[in-house]
C-alpha positions in Angstrom: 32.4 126.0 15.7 28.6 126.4 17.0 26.2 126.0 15.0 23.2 127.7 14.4 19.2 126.9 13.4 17.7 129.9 11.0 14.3 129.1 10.3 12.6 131.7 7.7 8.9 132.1 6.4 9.2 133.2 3.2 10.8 136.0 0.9 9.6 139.3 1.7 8.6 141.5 4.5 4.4 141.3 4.0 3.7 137.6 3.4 7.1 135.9 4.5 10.5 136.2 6.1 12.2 139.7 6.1 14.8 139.9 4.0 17.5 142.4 5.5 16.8 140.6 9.2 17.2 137.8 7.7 20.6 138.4 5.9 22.2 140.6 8.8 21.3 137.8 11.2 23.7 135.0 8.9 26.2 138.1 9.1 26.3 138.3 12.3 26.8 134.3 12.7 29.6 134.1 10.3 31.7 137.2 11.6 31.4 135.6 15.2 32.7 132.4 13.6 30.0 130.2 13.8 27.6 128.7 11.5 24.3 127.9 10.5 22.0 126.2 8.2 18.3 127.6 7.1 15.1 126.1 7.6 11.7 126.5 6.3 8.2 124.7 6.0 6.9 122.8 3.2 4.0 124.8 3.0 2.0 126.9 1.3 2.3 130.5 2.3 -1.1 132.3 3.5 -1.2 134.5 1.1 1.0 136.5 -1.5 1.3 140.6 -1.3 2.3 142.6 -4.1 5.2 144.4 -2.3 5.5 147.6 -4.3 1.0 148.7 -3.7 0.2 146.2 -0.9 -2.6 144.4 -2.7 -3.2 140.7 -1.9 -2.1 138.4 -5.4 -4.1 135.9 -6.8 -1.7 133.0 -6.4 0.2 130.3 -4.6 3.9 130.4 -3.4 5.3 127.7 -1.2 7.0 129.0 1.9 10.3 126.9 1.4 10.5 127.5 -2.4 10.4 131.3 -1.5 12.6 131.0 0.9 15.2 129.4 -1.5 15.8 132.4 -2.7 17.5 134.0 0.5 19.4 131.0 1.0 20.4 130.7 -2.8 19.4 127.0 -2.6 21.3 126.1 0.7 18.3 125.3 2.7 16.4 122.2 4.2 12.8 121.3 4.7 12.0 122.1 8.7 10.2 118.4 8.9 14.8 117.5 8.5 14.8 119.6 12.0 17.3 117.9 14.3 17.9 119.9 17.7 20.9 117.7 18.4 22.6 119.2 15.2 22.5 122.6 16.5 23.5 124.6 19.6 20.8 128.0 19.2 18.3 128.6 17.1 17.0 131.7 15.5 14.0 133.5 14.0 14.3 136.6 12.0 10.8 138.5 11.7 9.0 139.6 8.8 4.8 139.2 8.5 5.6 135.7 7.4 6.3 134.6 10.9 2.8 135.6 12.0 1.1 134.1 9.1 2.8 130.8 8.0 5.0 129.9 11.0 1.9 130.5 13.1 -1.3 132.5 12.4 -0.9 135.6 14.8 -1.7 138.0 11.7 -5.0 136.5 11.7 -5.9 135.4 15.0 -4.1 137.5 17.9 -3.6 136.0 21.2 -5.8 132.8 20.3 -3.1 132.2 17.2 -2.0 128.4 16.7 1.7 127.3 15.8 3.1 125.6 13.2 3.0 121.7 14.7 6.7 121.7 13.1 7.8 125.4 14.4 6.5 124.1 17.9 8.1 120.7 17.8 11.5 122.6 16.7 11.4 125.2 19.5 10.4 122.7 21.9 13.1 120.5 21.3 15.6 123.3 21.7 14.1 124.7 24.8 13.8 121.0 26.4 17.8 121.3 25.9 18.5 124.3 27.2 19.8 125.9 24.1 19.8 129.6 23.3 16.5 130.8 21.0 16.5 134.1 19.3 13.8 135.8 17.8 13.5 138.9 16.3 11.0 141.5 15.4 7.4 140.3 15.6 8.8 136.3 16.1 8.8 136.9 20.0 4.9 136.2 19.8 5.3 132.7 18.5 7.8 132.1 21.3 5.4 133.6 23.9 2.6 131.2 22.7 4.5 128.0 23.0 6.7 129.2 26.4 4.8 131.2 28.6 5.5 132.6 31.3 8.5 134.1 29.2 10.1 137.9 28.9 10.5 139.5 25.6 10.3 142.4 23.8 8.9 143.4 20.2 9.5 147.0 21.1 6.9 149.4 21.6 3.5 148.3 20.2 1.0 148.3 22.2 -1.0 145.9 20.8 0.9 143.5 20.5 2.8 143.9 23.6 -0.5 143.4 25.1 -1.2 140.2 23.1 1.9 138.9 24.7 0.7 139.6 28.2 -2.5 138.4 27.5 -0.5 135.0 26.2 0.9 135.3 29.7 4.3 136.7 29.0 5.7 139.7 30.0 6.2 142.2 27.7 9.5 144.8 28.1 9.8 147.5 26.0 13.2 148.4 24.5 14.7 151.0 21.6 16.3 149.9 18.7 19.6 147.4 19.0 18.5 146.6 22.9 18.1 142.9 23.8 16.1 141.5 26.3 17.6 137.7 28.1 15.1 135.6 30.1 17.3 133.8 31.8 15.2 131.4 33.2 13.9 130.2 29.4 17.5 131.1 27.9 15.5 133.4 25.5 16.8 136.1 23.5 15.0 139.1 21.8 15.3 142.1 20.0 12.8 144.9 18.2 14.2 145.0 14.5 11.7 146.7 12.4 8.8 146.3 15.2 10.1 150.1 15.7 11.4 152.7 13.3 14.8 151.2 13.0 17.3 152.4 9.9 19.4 149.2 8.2 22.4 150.0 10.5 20.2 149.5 13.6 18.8 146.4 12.3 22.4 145.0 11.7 23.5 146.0 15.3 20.6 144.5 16.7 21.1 141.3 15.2 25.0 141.0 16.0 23.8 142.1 19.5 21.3 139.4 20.0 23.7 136.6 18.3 26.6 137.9 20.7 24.5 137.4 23.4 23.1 134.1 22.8 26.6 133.0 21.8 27.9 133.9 25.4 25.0 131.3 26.8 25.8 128.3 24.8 
């Protein structure tokens, strides 16, 4: 069976991992008979948002503690990160990519990664092994592997953060996944556009279909 890498940032959409992205990604794994195991940082998260106004909270989470709770316990600190263990590895989106897996929230194009993110993607790109990453995750790929071709959609902005990282930006619709086959990279909007549930779960199963297909 191949096994996958899922490394979160957190439990919720505004400060950490997103949550249905996250869950229909592992979906998608089992029902094509693979596997996987969840990673996350020891860290502290940037900062914690009140999901129901927005507001910022005055207090600490840690991004692997919060993760826990996606991965009802069954997860591992990312400094455990073996790339021979695996054969892909994934990231699901959520605003927690952009601020705890690397600061791209805060910083734009000049953003810095995770030393343990980079190492981990690194590793897995040095061997040639499939990397997914959804939603707004395609930035931190684009900082640590350009020249590379992905797609978080539509934006803009951010589309032209990642040319000025010196990717190449493509833009797609809901459920489409762009390959750069030269990297063996793998991406796909997810809630970067206006996507219902259902499109979120095809366009994970698409993007794990696909990257199963290169392994």
């Amino acid at each position: 069976m191949k096994r996958f890498a899922v490394i979160i940032a957190g439990c919720g959409v505004y400060d950490g991992a997103e949550i249905h992205e996250t869950v229909l990604t592992l979906v998608a794994i089992e029902r094509r008979k693979a596997t996987y195991q969840l990673f996350a940082p020891d860290i502290n998260q940037a900062h914690v948002i009140n999901h129901l106004d927005g507001s910022e909270m005055n207090e600490t989470r840690n991004v692997l503690i919060e993760s826990s709770r996606i991965a009802r316990g069954q997860i591992k600190s990312l400094a455990s990160f073996r790339s021979e263990d695996f054969d892909a590895l994934v990231f699901p989106g959520g605003f927690g990519v952009a601020k705890n897996l690397c600061n791209y929230a805060f910083k734009g194009a000049d953003c810095d990664v995770n030393p343990q993110v980079a190492k981990a993607v690194q590793r897995m790109h040095h061997e040639g092994k499939p990397i997914g990453a959804m939603c707004i995750a395609p930035v931190l790929i684009t900082k640590l592997l350009a020249p590379v071709k992905v797609t978080i959609g539509d934006d803009a902005v951010t589309a032209s953060h990642i040319n000025e990282m010196g990717g190449e930006h493509i833009s797609t619709v809901a459920k489409q996944v762009i390959h750069d086959e030269r990297h063996n990279i793998f991406t796909t909007p997810c809630y970067m556009l206006n996507s219902s549930i259902t499109e979120i779960a095809d366009g994970c199963d698409n993007l794990i279909a696909k990257m199963l297909m290169k392994i």
